[in-house]
C-alpha positions as CSV (number, residue, x, y, z in Angstrom):
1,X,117.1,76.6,112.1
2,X,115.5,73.4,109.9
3,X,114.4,73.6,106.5
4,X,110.9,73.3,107.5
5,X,111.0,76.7,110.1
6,X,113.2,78.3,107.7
7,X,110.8,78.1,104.8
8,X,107.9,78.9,107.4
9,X,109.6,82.7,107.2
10,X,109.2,83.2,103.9
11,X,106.8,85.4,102.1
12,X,106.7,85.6,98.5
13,X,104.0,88.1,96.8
14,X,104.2,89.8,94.0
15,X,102.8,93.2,92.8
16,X,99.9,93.4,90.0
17,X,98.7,96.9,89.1
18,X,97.2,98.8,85.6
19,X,100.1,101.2,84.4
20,X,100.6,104.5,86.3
21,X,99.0,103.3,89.5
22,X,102.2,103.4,91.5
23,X,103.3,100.1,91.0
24,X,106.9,101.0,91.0
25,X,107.0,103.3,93.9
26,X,105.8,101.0,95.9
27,X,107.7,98.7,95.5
28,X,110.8,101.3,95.8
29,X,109.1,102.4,98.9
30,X,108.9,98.9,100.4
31,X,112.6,98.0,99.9
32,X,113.0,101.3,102.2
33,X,110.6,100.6,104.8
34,X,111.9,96.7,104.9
35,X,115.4,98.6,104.9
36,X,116.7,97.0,102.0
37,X,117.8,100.1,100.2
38,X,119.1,103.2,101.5
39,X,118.1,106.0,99.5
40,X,115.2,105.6,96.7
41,X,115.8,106.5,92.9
42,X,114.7,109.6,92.2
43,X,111.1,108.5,90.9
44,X,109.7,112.3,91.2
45,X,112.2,113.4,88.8
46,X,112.4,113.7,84.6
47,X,114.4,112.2,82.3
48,X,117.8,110.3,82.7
49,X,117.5,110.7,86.8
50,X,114.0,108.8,86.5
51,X,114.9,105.6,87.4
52,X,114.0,103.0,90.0
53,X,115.6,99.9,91.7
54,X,113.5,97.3,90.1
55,X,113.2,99.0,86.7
56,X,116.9,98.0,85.4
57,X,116.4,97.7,81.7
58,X,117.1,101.2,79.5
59,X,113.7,101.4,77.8
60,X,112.4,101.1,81.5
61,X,114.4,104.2,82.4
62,X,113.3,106.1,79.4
63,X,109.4,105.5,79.6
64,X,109.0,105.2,83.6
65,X,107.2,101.4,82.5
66,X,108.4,98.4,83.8
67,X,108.2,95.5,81.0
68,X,110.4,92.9,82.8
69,X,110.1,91.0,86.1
70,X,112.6,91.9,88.4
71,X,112.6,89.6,92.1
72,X,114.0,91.5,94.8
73,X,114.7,90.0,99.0
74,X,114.7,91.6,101.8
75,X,113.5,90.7,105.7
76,X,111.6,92.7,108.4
77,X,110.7,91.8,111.2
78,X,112.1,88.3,111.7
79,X,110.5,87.2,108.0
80,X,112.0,86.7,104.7
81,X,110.0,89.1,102.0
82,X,110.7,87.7,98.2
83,X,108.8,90.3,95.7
84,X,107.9,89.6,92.7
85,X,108.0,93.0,90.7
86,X,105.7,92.4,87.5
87,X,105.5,94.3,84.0
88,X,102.8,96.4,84.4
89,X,102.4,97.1,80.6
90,X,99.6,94.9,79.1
91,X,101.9,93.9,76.4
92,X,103.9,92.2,79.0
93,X,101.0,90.0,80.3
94,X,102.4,87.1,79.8
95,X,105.3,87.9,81.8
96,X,103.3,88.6,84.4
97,X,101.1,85.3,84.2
98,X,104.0,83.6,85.1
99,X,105.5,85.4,87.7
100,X,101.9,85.2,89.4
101,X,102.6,81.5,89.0
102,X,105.5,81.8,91.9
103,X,103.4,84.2,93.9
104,X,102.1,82.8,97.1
105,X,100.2,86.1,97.4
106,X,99.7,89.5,95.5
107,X,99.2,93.1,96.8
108,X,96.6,94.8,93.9
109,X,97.5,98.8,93.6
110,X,94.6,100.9,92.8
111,X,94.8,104.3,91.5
112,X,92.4,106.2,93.9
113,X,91.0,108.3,91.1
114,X,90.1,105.7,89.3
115,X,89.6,102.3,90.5
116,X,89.7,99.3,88.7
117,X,91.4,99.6,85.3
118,X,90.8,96.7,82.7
119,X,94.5,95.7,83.3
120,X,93.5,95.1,86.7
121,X,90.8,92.7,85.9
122,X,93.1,90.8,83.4
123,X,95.8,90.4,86.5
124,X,93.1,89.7,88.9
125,X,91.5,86.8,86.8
126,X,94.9,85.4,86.6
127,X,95.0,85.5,90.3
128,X,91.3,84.0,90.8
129,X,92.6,81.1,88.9
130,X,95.2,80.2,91.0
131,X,93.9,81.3,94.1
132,X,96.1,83.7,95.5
133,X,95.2,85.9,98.4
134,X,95.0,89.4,97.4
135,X,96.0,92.9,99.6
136,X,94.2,96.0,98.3
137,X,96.5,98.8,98.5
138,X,94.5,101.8,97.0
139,X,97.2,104.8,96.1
140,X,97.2,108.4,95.4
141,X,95.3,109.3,98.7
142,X,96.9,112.6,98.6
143,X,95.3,113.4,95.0
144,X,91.8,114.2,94.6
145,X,90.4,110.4,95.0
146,X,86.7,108.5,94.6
147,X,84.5,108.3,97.3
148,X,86.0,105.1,99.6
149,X,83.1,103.5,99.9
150,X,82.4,104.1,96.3
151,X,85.7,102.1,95.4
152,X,85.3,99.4,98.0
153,X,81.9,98.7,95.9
154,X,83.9,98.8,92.8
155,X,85.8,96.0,93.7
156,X,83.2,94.3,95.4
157,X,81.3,93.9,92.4
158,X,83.4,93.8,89.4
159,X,85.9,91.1,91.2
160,X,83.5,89.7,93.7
161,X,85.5,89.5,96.5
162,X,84.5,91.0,99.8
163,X,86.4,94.2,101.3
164,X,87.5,94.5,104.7
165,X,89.3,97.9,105.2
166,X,91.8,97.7,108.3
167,X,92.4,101.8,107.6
168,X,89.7,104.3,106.5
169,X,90.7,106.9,105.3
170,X,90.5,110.9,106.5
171,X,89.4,112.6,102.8
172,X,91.5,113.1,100.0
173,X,93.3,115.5,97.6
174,X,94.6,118.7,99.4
175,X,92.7,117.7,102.6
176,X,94.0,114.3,102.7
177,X,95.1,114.1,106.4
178,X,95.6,110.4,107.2
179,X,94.0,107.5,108.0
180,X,92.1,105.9,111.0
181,X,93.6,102.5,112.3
182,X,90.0,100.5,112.6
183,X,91.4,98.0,114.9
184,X,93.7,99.8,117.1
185,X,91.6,102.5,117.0
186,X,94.3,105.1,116.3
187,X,94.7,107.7,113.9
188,X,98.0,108.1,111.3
189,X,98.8,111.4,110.7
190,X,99.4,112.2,106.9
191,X,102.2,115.0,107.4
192,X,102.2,117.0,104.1
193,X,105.3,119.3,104.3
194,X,105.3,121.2,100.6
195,X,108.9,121.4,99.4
196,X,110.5,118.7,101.9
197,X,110.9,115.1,101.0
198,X,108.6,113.1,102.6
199,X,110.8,110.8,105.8
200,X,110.3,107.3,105.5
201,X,109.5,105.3,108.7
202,X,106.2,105.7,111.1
203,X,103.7,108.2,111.0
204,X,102.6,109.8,114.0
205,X,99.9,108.1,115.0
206,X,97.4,110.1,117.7
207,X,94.3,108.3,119.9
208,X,91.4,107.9,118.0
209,X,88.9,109.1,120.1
210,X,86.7,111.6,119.7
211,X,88.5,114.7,121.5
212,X,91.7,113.7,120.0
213,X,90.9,113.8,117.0
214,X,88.2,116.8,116.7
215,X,91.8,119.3,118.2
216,X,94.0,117.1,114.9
217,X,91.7,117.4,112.2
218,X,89.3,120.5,110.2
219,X,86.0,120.1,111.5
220,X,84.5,119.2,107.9
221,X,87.5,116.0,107.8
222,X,86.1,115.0,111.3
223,X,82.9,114.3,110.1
224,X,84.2,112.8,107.1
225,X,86.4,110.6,108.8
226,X,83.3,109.6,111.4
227,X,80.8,109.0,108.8
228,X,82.7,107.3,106.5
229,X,84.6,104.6,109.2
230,X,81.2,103.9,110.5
231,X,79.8,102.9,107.9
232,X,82.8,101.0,106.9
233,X,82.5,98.9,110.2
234,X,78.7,98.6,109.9
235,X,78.5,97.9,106.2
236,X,81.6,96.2,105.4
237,X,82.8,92.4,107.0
238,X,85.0,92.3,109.7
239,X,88.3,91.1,108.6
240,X,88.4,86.9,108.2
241,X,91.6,85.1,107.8
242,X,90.7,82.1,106.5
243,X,88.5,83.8,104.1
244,X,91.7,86.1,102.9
245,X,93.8,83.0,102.6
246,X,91.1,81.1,100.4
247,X,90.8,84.2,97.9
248,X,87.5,85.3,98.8
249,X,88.4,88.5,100.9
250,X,91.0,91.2,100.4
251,X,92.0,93.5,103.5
252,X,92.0,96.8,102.4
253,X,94.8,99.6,103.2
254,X,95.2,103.7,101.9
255,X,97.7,105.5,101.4
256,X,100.4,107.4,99.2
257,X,103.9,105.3,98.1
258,X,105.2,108.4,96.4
259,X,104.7,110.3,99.8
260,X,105.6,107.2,101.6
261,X,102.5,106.9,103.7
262,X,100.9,103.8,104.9
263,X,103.6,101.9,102.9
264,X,104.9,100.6,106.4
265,X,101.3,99.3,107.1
266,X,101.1,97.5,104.5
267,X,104.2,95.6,105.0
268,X,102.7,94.8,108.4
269,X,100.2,94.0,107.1
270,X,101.6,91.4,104.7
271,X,103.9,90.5,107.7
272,X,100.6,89.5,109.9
273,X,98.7,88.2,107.0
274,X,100.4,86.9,104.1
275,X,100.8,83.0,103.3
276,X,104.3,81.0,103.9
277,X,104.9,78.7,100.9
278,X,102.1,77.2,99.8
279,X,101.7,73.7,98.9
280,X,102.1,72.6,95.0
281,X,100.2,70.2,92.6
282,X,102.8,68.0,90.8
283,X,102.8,65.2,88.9
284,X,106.0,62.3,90.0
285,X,106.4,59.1,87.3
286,X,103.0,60.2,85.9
287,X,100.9,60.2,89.8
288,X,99.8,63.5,91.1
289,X,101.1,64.3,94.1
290,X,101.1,67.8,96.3
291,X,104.8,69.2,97.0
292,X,105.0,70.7,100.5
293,X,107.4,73.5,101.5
294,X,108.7,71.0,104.3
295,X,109.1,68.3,102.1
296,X,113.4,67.2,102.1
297,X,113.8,66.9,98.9
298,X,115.0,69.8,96.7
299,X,112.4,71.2,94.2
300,X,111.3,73.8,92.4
301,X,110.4,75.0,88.7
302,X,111.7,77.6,86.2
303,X,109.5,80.7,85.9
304,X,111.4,82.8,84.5
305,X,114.4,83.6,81.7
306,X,116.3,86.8,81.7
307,X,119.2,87.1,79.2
308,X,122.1,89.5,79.4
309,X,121.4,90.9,82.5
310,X,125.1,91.9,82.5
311,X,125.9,92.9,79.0
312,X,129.4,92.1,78.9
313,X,128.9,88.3,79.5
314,X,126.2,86.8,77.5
315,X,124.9,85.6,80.7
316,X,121.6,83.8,80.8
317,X,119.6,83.5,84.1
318,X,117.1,81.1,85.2
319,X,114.3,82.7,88.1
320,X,114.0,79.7,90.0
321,X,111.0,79.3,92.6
322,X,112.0,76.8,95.2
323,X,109.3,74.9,96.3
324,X,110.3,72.7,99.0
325,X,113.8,71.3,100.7
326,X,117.0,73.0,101.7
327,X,118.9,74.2,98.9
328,X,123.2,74.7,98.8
329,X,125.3,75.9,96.8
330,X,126.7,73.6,94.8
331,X,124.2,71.0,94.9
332,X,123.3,69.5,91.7
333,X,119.6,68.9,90.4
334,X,118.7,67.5,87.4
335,X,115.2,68.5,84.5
336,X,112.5,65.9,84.0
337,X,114.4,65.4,80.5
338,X,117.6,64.3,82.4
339,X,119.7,67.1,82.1
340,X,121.3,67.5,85.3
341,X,123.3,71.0,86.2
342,X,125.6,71.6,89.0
343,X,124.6,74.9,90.6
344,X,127.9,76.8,91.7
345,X,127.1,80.0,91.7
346,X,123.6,80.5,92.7
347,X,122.3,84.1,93.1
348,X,119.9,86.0,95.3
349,X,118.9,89.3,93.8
350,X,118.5,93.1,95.0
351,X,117.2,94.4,91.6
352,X,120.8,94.7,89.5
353,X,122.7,93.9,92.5
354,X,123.1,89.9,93.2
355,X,124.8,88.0,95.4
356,X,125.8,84.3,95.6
357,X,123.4,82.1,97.2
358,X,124.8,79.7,100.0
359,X,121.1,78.3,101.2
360,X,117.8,79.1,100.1
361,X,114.7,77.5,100.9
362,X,110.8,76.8,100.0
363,X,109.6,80.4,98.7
364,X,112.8,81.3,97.8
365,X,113.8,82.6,94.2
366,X,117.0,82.3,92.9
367,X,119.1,83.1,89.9
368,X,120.7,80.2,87.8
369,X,122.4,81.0,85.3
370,X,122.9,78.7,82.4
371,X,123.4,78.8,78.5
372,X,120.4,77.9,77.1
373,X,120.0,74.6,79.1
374,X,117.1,75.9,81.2
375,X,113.4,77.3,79.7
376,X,110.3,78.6,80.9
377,X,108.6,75.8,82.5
378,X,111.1,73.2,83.4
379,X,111.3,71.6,86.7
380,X,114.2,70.7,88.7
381,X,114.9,68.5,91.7
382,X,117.1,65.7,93.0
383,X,116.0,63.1,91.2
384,X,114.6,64.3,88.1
385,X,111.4,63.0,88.9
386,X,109.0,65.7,90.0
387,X,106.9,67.6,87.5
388,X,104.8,70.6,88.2
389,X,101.7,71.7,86.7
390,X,102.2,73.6,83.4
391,X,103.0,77.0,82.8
392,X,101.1,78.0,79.6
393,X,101.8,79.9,76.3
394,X,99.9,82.2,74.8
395,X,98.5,82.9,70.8
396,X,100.3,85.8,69.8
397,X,98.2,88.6,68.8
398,X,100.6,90.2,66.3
399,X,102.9,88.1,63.7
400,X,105.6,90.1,62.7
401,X,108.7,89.2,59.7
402,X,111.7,89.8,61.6
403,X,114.6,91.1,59.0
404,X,118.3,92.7,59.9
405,X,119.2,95.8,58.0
406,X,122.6,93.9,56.9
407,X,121.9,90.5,55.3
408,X,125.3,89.2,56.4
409,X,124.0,88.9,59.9
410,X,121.0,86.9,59.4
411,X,122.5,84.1,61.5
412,X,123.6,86.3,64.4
413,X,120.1,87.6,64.4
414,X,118.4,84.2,64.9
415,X,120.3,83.8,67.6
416,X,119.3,86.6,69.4
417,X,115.5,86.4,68.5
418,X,115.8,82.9,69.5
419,X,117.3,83.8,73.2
420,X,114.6,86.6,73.3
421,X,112.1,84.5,72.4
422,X,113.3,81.4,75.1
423,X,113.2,84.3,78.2
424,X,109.3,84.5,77.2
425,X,109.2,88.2,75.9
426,X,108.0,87.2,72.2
427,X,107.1,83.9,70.1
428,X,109.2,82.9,67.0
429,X,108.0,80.9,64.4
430,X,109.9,79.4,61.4
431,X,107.6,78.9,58.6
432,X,108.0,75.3,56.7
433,X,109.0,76.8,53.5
434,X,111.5,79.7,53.1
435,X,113.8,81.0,55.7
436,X,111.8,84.0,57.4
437,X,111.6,84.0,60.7
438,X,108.1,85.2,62.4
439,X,108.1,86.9,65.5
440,X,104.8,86.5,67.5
441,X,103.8,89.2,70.1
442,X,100.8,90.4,72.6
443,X,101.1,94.6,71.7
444,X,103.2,96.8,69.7
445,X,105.8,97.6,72.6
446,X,106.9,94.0,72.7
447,X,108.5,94.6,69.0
448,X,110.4,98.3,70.1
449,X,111.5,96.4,73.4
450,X,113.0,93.6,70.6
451,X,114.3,96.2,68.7
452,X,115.9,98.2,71.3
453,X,117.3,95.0,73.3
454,X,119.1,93.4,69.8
455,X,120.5,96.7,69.3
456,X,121.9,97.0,72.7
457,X,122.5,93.6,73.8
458,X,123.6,92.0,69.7
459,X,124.2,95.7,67.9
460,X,121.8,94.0,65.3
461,X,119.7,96.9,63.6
462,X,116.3,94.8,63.0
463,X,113.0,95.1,61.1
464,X,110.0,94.0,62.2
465,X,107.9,93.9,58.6
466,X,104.0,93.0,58.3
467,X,104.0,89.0,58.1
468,X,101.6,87.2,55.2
469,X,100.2,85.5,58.5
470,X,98.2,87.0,61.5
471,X,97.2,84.0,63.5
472,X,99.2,81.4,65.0
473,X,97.6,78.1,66.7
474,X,99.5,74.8,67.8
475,X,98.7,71.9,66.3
476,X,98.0,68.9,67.9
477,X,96.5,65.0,67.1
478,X,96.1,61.8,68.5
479,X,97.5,60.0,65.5
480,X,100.7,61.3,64.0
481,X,100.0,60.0,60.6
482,X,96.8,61.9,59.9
483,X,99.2,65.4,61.8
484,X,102.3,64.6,59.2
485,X,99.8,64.1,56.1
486,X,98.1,67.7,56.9
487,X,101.3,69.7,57.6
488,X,102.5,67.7,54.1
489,X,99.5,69.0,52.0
490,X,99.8,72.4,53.7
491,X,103.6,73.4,53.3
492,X,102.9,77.1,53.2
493,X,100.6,77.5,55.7
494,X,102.4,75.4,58.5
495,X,106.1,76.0,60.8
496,X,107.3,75.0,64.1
497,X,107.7,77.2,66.9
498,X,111.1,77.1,69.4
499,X,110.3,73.7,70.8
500,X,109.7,72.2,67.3
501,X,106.1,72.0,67.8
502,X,104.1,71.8,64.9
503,X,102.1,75.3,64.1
504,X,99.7,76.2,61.8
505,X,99.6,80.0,60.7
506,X,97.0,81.5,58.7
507,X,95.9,84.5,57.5
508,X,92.8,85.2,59.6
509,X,90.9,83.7,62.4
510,X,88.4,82.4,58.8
511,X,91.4,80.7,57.8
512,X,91.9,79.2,61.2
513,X,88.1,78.2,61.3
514,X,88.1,76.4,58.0
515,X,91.1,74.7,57.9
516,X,89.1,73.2,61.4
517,X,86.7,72.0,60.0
518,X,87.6,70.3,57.1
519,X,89.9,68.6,59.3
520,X,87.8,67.4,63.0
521,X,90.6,65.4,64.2
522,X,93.4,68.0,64.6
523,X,93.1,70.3,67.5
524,X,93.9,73.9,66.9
525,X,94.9,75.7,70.3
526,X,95.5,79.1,71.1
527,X,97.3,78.6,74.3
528,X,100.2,75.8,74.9
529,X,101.0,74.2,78.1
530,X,104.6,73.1,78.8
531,X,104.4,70.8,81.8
532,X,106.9,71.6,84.2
């Protein structure tokens, strides 16, 4: 097969859900119907057995929360399926920014109880601004669940994108009994079997007509289910394609991971609908240009760092989203800064387990590991030459003095913060004067995943201590002279972040706000773009 059909098989999507919707399950559950794993983790259980295939990391085990993007392959049905598993933690929202940004599509998980959660909206923005096509998959059917049409409305109107259900469903809670197929006009059977595990594979599916489905279901679910799928198809648009594709319209499918159901139709669904690579905005010896997925030349961009994901090598890998050309093992591609690396050992990844990538293509993500030559952001290709668009960084919300408990290991622990910080999961700032170093974070759990990781991965006992700052911005002017004479005249108050970039920390947003305008000429961001 050529690069260009090769890449025309791939689907890469990646998950975006408020904690607790399911997220995980799912994705568990979609492995098995794609047959990529054999038995799931025991999700239903407590304690040590809770554990999933993308959740790898130990604080992910104990609190059932994913905080780290896992990427996980498998095919069905003559495609290649790359999933992006994000952090579903607000905390982690960076993290899952960029990991949307090497999503060609996204399936949104709704809790059926309660609809849109303001994670949601924050994930879905992100999505909006990129585009990306967006699968409803609205969970927890089996629980007691808001009226459908109710939720449909919900989205409708807080994300403005139109609904088109392809199942409706047959009520909810204890009378839950499946869901009506609206195109084939058949009926999947919701088979609720107290005390047995639920069998992964098809439901039964029964004709949808009238008869049929009067000797299936109670009498009071009957009407339900007619009322309710009428007015789905009189009310609600018909299903558009194009209009999917272009992020207006999101196809709409029930069901219940943790009881398995309707997890297979929403594979097919994704299968039928979702994109193949899509084409990428780049910029090559300072000229845009769009990179497409049949393009020859090997490319692709960095969106993702994960260190020690094998604790016994201090191992480093880079997540890297191909974007066009046939890649081999072996092959060599170089940054935009020069650097060029020779890729032997490549790896495609099944959660913890990886193997060695011999090809990969457009959509494709794979594993390079490195030490420290690679960062969030770069690009790489033959040449050196292509750049993408920019993958931005984010004002931290909370500054934090980072201190270890024995002060003879101050070195090794800058080390580590500064490897933690280079994956994405924090910020660290070293302060012009003095030698504290300043970790910058979104919420609270990004410092007790530090804590917990240095432990772990560096047995470092650390300290996160209030900082004298709370606000970070990056500092930026057109003239250098007039930058170097303000960081000069305010020593205390200024520091450079990991890529040396000149930051200006202050006490409070008043601070920030002053310190503006007394000087126009200096630009004070909150968010920092690295071009790829």
């Amino acid at each position: 097969m050529s690069h260009e059909q090769e890449a025309a098989r791939r689907r890469t999507f990646a998950i975006i859900s408020h904690p607790d919707a399911g997220k995980t399950t799912l994705t568990e559950n979609l492995l098995l119907a794609g047959g990529a794993i054999r038995a799931a983790g025991e999700v239903a259980a407590r304690g040590q057995a809770r554990r999933t295939t993308s959740d790898w990391m130990k604080i992910e085990r104990d609190r059932g929360i994913s905080v780290s993007a896992s990427v996980m392959t498998f095919e069905f049905d003559g495609l290649v399926f790359n999933l992006l598993d994000t952090p579903g933690h607000e905390d982690f929202s960076e993290d899952t920014y960029r990991t949307l940004t090497a999503a060609d599509c996204a399936v949104m998980v709704l809790d059926a109880a309660k609809g849109i959660e303001p994670q949601t909206l924050k994930l879905f923005e992100v999505c909006r601004l990129r585009d990306i096509p967006i699968v409803t998959f609205i969970n927890k059917m089996d629980r007691e669940a808001q009226d459908p049409i109710a939720l449909l409305d919900e989205i409708q109107d807080k994300l403005q994108l139109d609904t088109s259900p392809l199942y409706w469903p047959a009520a909810s809670g204890q009378r839950f009994s499946g869901m009506m197929d609206l195109h084939k006009q058949e009926f999947c059977v919701f088979d609720r079997k107290p005390g047995e595990a639920p069998k992964i594979g098809e439901s039964e599916r029964i004709a949808g007509d009238e008869a049929s489905l009067k000797a299936a279901l109670d009498d009071s679910v009957f009407e339900e289910l007619s009322e309710g799928a009428e007015m789905a198809t009189s009310l609600l648009p018909e299903f558009d394609e194009q209009s999917f594709l272009d992020g207006h319209m999101t196809p709409v499918v029930f069901g219940s991971a943790l009881r398995h159901f309707g997890v297979l139709e929403l594979l097919r669904t994704l299968h039928a609908y979702a994109p193949p690579p899509r084409d990428q905005k780049a910029e090559k010896k300072g000229e845009p240009i769009t990179v497409h997925a049949s393009d020859k030349p090997v490319s692709g961009f960095v969106f993702k760092i994960q260190a020690n994901m094998d604790p016994n090598h201090r191992d480093r890998v880079a997540f890297l989203r191909l974007c066009s050309g046939e890649f081999k093992r072996g092959m060599r591609l170089k940054t935009t800064a020069g650097k060029q690396l020779n890729i032997h050992n490549p790896m495609m990844f099944l959660a913890q387990d990886r193997e060695i990538a011999e090809t990969a293509y457009a959509g494709d993500v794979i594993g390079v590991p490195n030490h420290g030559q690679l960062r969030v952001g770069d690009s790489l290709s033959e040449n050196g030459d292509i750049q993408f668009g920019g993958i931005p960084n984010f004002a931290p919300e909370l500054l934090r003095r980072a201190r270890v408990k024995d002060p003879m290991k101050a070195k090794h622990l800058r080390k580590a913060l500064e490897s933690l910080a280079e994956e994405g999961v924090t910020q660290l700032f070293k302060p012009a004067i003095g030698s504290d170093m300043i970790v910058g974070a979104v919420g609270q759990l990004q410092f007790e995943v530090m804590t917990e990781r240095v432990a772990a991965e560096y047995n470092l006992e650390v300290v996160f201590e209030p900082a004298p700052y709370n606000v970070a911005r990056w500092l930026s002017c057109d003239d250098d002279k007039v930058l170097e004479a303000f960081l000069d005249k305010n020593k205390s108050a200024s520091g450079t972040d990991l890529d040396d970039a000149p930051v200006y920390l202050a006490k409070n947003a008043w601070d920030v706000g002053y310190a503006q305008e007394k000087n126009p000429d200096i630009r004070f961001t909150a968010t920092k773009e690295r071009l790829l």
